[in-house]
LODREN-21599 format. One record per residue: x, y, z of N, C-alpha, C in turn; residue in three letters. Coordinates in steps of 0.001 Angstrom, whole numbers, padded with zeros to 6 digits, always signed. Example, Ala and Ser with C-alpha at 12.3 -4.5 7.8 and 13.67 -1.06 7.14 Angstrom:
# residues 2
+013190-005690+007800+012300-004500+007800+013200-003300+007800ALA;+012850-002250+007080+013670-001060+007140+012900+000030+007870SER;
END
This chain:
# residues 288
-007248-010856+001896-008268-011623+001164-007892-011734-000309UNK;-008277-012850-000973-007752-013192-002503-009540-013075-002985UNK;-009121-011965-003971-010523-012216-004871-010109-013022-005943UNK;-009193-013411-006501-009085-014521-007613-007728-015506-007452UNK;-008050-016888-007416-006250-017794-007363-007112-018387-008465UNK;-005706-018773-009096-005490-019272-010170-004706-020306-010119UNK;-004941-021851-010254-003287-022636-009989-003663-023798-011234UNK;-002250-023854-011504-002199-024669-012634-002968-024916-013986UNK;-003648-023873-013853-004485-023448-015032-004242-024392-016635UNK;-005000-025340-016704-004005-025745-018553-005668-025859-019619UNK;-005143-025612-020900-006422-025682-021771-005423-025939-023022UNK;-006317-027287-023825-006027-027574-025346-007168-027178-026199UNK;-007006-027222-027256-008190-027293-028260-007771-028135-029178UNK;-008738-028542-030009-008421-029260-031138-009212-028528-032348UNK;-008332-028114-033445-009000-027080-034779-010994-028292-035441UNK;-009849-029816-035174-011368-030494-035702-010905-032349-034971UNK;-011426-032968-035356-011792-034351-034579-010288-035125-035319UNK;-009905-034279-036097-008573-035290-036135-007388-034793-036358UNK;-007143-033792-035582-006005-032663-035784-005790-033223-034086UNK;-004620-032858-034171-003791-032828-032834-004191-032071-031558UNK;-004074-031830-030330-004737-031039-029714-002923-030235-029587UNK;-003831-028687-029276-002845-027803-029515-002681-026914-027899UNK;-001525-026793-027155-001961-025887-025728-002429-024595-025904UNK;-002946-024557-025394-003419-022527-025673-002713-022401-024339UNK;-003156-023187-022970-002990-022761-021737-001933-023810-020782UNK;-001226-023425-020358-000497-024495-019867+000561-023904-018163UNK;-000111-024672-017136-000128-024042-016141+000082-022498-015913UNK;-000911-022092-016018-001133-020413-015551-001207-020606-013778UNK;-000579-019517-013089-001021-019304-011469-000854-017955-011419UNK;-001352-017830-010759-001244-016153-010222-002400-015743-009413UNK;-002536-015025-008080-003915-014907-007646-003889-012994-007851UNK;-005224-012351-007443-005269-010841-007017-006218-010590-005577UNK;-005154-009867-005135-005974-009375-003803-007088-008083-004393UNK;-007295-008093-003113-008733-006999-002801-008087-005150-003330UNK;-008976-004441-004135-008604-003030-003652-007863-002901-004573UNK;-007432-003730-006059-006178-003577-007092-006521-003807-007840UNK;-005990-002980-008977-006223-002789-010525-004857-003456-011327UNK;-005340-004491-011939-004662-005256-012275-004494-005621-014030UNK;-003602-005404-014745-003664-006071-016130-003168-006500-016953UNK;-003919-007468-017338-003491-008254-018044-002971-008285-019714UNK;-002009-008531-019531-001041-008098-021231-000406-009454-021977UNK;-000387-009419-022788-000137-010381-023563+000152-010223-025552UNK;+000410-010695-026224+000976-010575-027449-000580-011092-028437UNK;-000968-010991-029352-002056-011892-029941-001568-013308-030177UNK;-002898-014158-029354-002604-015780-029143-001539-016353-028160UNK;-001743-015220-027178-000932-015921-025844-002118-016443-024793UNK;-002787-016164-025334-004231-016892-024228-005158-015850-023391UNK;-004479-014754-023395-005590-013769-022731-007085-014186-022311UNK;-007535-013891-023497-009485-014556-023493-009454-015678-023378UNK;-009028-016687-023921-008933-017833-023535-009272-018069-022079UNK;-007871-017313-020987-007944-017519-019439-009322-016935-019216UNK;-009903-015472-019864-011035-014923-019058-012158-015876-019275UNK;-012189-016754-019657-013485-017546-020156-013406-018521-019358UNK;-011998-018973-019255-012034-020350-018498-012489-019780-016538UNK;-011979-018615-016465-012008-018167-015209-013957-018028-014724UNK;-014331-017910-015849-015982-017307-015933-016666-018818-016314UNK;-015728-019597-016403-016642-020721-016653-017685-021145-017933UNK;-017133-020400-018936-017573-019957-020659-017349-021206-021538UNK;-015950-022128-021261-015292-022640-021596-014557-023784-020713UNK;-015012-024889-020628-014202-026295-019422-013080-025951-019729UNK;-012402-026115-018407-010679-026284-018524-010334-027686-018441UNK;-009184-028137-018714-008785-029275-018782-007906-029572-017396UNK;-007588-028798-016839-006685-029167-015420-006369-027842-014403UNK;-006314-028001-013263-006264-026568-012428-007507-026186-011735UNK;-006842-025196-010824-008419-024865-010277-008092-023151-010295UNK;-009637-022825-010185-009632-021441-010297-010927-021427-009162UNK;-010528-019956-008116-011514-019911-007089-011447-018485-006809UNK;-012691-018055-005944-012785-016749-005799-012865-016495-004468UNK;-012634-014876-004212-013195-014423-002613-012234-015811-001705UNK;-011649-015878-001707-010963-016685-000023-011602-018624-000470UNK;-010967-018758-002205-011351-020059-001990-012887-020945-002399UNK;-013511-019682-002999-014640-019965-003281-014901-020973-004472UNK;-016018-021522-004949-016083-021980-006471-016887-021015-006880UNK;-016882-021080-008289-017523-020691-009298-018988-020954-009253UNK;-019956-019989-008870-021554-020667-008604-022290-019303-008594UNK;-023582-019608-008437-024807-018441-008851-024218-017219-007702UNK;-023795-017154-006790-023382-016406-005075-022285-015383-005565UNK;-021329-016249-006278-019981-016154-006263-020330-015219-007960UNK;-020831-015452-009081-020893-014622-010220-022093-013270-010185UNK;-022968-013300-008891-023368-011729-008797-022641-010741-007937UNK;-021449-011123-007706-020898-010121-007201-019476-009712-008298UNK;-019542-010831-009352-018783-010151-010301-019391-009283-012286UNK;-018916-008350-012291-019076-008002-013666-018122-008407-014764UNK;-018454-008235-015929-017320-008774-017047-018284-007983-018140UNK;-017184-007736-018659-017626-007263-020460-016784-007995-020889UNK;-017261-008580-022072-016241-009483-023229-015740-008672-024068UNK;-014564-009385-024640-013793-008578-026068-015439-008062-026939UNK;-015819-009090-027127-016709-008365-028737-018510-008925-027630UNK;-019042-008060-027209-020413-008466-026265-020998-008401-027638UNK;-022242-008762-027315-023217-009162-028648-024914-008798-027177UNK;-025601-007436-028206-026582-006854-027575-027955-007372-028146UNK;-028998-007170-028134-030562-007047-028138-030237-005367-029080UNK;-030110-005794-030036-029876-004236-031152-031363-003839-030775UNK;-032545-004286-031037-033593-003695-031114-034030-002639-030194UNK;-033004-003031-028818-033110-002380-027315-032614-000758-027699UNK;-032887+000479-026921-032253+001372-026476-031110+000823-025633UNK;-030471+002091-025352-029134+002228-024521-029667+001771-023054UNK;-030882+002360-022764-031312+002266-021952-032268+001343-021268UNK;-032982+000959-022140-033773-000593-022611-033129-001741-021605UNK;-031823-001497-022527-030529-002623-022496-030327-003179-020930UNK;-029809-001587-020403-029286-001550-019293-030309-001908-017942UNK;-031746-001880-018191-032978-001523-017375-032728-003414-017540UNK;-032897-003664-018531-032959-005265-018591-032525-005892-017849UNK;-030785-005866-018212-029380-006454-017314-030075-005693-015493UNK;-029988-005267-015640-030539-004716-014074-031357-004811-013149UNK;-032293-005462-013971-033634-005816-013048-033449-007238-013125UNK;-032523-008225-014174-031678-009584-014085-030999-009874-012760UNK;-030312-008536-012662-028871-008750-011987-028947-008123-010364UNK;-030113-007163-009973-029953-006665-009350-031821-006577-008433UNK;-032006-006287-007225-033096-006215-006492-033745-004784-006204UNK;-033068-003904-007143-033147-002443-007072-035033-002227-007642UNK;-035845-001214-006643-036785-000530-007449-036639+000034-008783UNK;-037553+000245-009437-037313+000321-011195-036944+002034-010824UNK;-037399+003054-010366-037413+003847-009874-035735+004099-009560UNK;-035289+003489-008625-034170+003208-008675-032605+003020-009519UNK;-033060+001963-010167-032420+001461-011016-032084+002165-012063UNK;-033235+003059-012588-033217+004247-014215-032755+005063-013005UNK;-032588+005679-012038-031341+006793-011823-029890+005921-011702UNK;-030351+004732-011837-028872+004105-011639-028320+004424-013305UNK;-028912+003561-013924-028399+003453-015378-028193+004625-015863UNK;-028985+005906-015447-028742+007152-016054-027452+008090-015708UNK;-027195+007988-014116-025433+007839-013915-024369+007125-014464UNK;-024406+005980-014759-023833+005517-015562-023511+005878-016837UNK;-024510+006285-017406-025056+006563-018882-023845+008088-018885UNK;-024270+008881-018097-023583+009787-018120-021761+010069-017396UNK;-021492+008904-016722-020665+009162-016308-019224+008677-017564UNK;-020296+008083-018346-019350+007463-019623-019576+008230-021043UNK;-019977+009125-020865-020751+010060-022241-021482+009787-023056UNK;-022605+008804-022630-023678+008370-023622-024899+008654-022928UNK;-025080+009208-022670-026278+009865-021225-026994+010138-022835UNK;-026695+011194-023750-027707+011528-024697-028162+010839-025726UNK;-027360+009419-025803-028091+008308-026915-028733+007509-026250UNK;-029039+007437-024879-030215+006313-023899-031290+005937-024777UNK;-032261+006778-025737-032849+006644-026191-032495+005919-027779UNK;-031773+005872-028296-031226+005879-029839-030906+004003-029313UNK;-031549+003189-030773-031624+001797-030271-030254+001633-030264UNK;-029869+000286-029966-028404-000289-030041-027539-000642-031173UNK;-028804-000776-032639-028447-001377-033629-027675-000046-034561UNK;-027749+001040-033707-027750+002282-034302-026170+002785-033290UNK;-025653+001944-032323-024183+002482-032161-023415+002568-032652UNK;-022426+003549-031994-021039+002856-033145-020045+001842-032238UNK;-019165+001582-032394-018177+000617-031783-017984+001260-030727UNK;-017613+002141-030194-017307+002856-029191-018067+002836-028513UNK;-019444+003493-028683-020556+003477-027886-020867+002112-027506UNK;-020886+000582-028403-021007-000391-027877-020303-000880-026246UNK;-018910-000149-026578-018144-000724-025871-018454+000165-024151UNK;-018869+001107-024114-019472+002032-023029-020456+001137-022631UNK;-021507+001176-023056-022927+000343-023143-022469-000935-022573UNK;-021513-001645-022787-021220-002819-022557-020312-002527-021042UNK;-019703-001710-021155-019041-001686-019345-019568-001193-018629UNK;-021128-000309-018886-022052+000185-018044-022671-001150-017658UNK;-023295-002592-018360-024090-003264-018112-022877-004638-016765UNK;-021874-004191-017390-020706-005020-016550-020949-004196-014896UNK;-021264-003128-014739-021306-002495-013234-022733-002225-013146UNK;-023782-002460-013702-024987-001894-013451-025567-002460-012042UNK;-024973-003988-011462-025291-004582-010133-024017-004729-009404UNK;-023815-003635-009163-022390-003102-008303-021670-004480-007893UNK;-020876-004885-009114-020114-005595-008601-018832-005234-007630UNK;-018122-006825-007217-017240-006214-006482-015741-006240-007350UNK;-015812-007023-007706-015042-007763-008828-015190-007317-010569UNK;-014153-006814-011366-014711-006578-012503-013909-006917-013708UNK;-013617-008268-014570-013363-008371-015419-013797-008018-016579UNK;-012882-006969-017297-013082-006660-018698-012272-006877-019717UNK;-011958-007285-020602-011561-007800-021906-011790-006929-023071UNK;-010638-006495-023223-010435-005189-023763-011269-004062-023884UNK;-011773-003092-022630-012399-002409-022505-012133-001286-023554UNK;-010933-000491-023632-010450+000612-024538-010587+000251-025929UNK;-010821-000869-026153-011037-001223-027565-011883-000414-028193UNK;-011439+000160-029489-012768+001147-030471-013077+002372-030089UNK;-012377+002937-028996-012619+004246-028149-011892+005628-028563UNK;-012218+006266-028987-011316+007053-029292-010516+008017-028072UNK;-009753+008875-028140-009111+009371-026704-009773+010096-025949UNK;-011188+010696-026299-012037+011654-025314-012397+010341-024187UNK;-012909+009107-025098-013865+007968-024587-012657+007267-023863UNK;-011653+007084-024392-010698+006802-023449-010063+007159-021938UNK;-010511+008413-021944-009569+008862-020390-011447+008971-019974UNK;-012467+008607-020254-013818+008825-019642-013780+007456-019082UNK;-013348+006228-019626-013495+004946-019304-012355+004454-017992UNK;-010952+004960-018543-010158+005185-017513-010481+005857-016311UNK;-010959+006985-016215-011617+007921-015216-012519+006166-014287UNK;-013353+006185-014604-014353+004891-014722-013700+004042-013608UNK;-012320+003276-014580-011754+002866-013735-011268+002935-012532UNK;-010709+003966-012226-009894+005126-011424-010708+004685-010114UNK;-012248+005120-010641-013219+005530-009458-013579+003817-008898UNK;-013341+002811-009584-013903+001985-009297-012798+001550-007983UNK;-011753+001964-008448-010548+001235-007078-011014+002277-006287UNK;-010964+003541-006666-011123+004475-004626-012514+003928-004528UNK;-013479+003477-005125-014736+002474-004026-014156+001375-003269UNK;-013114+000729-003826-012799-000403-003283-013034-001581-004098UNK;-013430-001624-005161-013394-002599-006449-012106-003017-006876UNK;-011880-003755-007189-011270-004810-007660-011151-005254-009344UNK;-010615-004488-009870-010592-004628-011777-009460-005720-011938UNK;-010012-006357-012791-008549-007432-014363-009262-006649-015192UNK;-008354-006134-016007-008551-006165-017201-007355-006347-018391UNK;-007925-006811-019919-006847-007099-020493-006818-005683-021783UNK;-005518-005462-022362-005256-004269-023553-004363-004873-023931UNK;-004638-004294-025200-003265-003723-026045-002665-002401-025647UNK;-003495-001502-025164-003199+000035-024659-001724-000468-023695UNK;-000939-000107-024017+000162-000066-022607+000194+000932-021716UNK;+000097+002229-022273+000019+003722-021675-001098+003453-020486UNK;-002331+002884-021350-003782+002895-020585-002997+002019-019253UNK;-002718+000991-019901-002218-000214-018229-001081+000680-017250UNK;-000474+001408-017549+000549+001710-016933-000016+002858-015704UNK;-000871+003530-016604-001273+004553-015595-001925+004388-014995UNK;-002588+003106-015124-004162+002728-014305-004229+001503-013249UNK;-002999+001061-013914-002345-000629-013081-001961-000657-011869UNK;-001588-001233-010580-000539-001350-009842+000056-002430-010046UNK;-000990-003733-010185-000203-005028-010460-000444-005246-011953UNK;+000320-006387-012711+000396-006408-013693+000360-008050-014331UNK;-000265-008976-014883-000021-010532-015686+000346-010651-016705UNK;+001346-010848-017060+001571-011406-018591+001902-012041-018846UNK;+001090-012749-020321+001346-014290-020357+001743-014186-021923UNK;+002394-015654-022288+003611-015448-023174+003827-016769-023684UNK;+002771-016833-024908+002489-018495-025497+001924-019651-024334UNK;+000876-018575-023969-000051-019588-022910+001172-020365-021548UNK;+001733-019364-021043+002593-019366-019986+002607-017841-019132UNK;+002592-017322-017371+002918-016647-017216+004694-016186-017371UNK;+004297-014917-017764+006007-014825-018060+006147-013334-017099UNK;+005585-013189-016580+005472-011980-015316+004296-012054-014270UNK;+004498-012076-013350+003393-011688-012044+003881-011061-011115UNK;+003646-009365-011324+004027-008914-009727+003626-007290-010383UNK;+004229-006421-009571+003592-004575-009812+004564-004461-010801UNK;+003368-003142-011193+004063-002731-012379+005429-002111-012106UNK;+005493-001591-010917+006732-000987-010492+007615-001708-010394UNK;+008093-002757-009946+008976-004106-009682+009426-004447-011659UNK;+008555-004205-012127+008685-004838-013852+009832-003559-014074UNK;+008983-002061-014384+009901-000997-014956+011268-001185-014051UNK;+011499-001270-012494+012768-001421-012102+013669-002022-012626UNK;+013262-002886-013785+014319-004005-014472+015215-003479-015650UNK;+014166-002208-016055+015029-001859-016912+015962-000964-016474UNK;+016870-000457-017375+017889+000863-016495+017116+001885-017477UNK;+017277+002956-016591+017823+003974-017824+018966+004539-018077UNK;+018550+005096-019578+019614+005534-020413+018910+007668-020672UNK;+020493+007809-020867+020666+009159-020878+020319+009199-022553UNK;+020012+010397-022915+019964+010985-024514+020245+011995-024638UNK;+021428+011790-025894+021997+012923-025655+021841+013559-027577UNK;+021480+014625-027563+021176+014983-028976+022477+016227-029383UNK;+022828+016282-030127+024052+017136-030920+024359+017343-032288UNK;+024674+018346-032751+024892+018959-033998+026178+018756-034404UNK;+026464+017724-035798+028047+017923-035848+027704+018106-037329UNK;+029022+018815-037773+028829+019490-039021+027233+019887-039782UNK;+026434+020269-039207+025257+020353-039602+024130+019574-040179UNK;+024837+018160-039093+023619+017171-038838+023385+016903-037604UNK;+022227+016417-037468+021642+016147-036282+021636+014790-035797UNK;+022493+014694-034358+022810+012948-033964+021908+013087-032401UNK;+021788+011360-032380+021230+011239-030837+021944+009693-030886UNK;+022542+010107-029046+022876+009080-028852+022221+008925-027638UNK;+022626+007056-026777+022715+006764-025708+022960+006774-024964UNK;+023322+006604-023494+024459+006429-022582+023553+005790-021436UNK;+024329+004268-020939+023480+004142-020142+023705+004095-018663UNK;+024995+004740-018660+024933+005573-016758+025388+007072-016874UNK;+024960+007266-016135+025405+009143-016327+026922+009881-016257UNK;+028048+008847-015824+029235+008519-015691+029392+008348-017541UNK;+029220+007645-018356+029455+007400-019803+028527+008768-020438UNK;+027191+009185-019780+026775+010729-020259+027812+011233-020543UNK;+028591+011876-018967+029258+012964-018899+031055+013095-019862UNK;+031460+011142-019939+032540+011072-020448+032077+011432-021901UNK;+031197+011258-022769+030500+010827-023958+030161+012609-024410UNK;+030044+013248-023636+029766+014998-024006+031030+015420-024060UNK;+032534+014928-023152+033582+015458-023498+034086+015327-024759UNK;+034048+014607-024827+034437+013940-026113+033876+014528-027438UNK;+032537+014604-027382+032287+015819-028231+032172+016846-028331UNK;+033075+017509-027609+033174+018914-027421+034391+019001-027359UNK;+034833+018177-027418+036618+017789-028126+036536+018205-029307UNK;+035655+017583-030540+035099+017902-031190+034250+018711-032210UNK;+034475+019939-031119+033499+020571-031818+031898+020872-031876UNK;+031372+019310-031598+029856+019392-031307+029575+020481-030573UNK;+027964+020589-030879+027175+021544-030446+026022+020283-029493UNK;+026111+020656-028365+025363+020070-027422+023881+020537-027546UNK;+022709+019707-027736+022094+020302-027787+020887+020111-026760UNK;+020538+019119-025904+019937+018112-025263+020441+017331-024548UNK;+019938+016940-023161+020693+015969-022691+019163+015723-021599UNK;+019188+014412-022165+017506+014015-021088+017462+012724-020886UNK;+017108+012170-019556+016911+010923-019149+015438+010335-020044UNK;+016115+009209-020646+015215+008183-021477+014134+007427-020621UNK;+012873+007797-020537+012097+007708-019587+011714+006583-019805UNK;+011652+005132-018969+011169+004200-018941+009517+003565-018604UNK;+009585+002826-019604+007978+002844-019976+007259+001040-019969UNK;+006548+001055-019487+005835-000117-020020+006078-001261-020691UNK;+006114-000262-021882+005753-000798-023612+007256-001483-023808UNK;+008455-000618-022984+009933-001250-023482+010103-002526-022328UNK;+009130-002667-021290+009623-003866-020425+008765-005107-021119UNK;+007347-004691-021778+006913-005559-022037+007186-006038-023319UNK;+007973-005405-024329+008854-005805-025498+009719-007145-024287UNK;+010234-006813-024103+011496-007122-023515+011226-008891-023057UNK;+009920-008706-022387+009475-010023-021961+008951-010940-022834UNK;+008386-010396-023911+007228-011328-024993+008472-011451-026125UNK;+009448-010546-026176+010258-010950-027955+011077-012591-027400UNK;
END
């Protein structure tokens, strides 16, 4: 089953009524199956938000279709079974934490009120704001917004969950609490996009991976298939005359020739460790 295709995706804008129109988006495809945590990476002004808006229907696209669940359109059926938090959500400050969430919930969902406040209050706590429920909204900080805001994205158990830069403003306690979050949402059987700057966060939390690259995909497939591209390289650290060098080597055959040699030398060996391949160096690799 496909919870999201994407084909031919294109979007212009124009800055004002007599400026040129400019592509932001220009055939995007890519679909995601069921049961996968997926994310989306990109450089600033490769279209990220752009796509999540056009996908949510925030924003007309100019060409392409986008469908859900096995083909679906975009309609009242098809958007309560999905959640989304935006890059920057904008709240009812006057509301509690809890206010907030009771609101979105009795909107979004057919739950007894009874119900629902043990819902929001799991939530509340499963993200570490269980003790500001009461404290209004106008009174968060960024962080806490951003909790508050991915609690109200799952408060009507979606199945589907786009978020747009969730880790944003979080510091690292709130970080591996939101990740955790995540984690739990795939062993239910949920279905996450989400987009970062975090690479670490995507890597550990991802299986599949999108990245787009001046409003073009320039990758679609697992994250594992991406890191396979790179090689690794050996590091090798050594003391010669009482400085400290590090080098490369990038098969273990040039390691082992590359240590004789300095010990021809003289060097003092001091290290020798496989250069662990990461993310952050495949996705350099694709966007420079």
């Amino acid at each position: 089953m496909s919870i999201l295709t994407v084909k031919n995706l294109k979007k212009t804008f124009k800055e004002n009524i007599f400026s040129t129109e400019k592509k932001v988006l220009e055939k995007i495809d890519f679909s995601i199956g069921t049961n996968v945590t997926t994310g989306f990476l990109g450089t600033n002004g490769s279209g990220k938000t752009t796509t999540l808006k056009c996908l949510l229907g925030l924003i007309p696209i100019d060409a392409g279709e986008v469908s859900f669940f096995d083909g679906q359109a975009l309609s009242k059926p098809v958007l309560r079974k999905i959640g989304f938090l935006p890059e920057q959500p904008y709240f009812y400050d006057y509301l509690t934490g809890e206010e907030l969430l009771l609101f979105y919930g009795q909107l979004s969902t057919s739950l007894k009120l009874a119900d629902l406040k043990s819902k929001v209050g799991n939530l509340l706590k499963q993200l570490g704001i269980y003790e500001a429920k009461d404290r209004k909204i106008k009174h968060y900080s960024k962080g806490m917004l951003q909790k508050v805001g991915l609690a109200q994205a799952l408060v009507h158990d979606p199945e589907f969950v786009i978020l747009d830069e969730p880790m944003a403003g979080l510091d690292p306690d709130s970080r591996v609490h939101v990740g955790e979050l995540i984690q739990n949402l795939a062993k239910q059987g949920k279905t996450v996009f989400f987009s970062s700057h975090l690479l670490y966060d995507v890597e550990r939390l991802c299986t599949d991976l999108v990245i787009l690259k001046d409003g073009k995909v320039a990758y679609f497939g697992t994250v594992q298939k991406l890191l396979d591209r790179i090689k690794s390289r050996r590091q090798i650290t050594y003391m010669d005359k009482d400085q400290r060098h590090t080098i490369f080597t990038e098969s273990l055959i040039d390691c082992q020739k590359e240590i004789d040699q300095l010990r021809k030398k003289n060097c003092i060996i001091l290290d020798v460790q496989l250069d662990k391949r990461s993310l952050e160096q495949a996705f350099v690799q694709i966007t420079e």
